[in-house]
C-alpha positions, 0 to 999 in steps of 0.5 A: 660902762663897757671896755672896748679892747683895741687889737693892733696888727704886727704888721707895718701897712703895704707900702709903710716901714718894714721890709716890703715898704722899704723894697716898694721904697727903693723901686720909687727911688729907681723909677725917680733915677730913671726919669732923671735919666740918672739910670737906663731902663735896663738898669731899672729892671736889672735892679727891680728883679734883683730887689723883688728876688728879696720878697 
């Protein structure tokens, strides 16, 4: 019977751990303190833009 080789990837899936999915993490978090009203929308978009900088 044959061996089937299985190839897995060095990179964490879009959205899962890593650095990409903790960024995708914390704009869920803010989006959640904006709909609380914990944060005003240009509080949202002033730390979106500063946490998309570290793409």
């Amino acid at each position: 019977m044959p061996v089937q080789m299985v190839h897995t990837s060095q990179q964490p899936p879009a959205g899962g751990p890593g650095i990409d999915g903790d960024l995708v993490t914390q704009l869920e978090r803010l989006g959640a303190l904006v709909k609380s009203g914990i944060l005003t929308r240009e509080e949202f978009d002033a730390k979106k833009a500063e946490i998309l900088r570290r793409l």
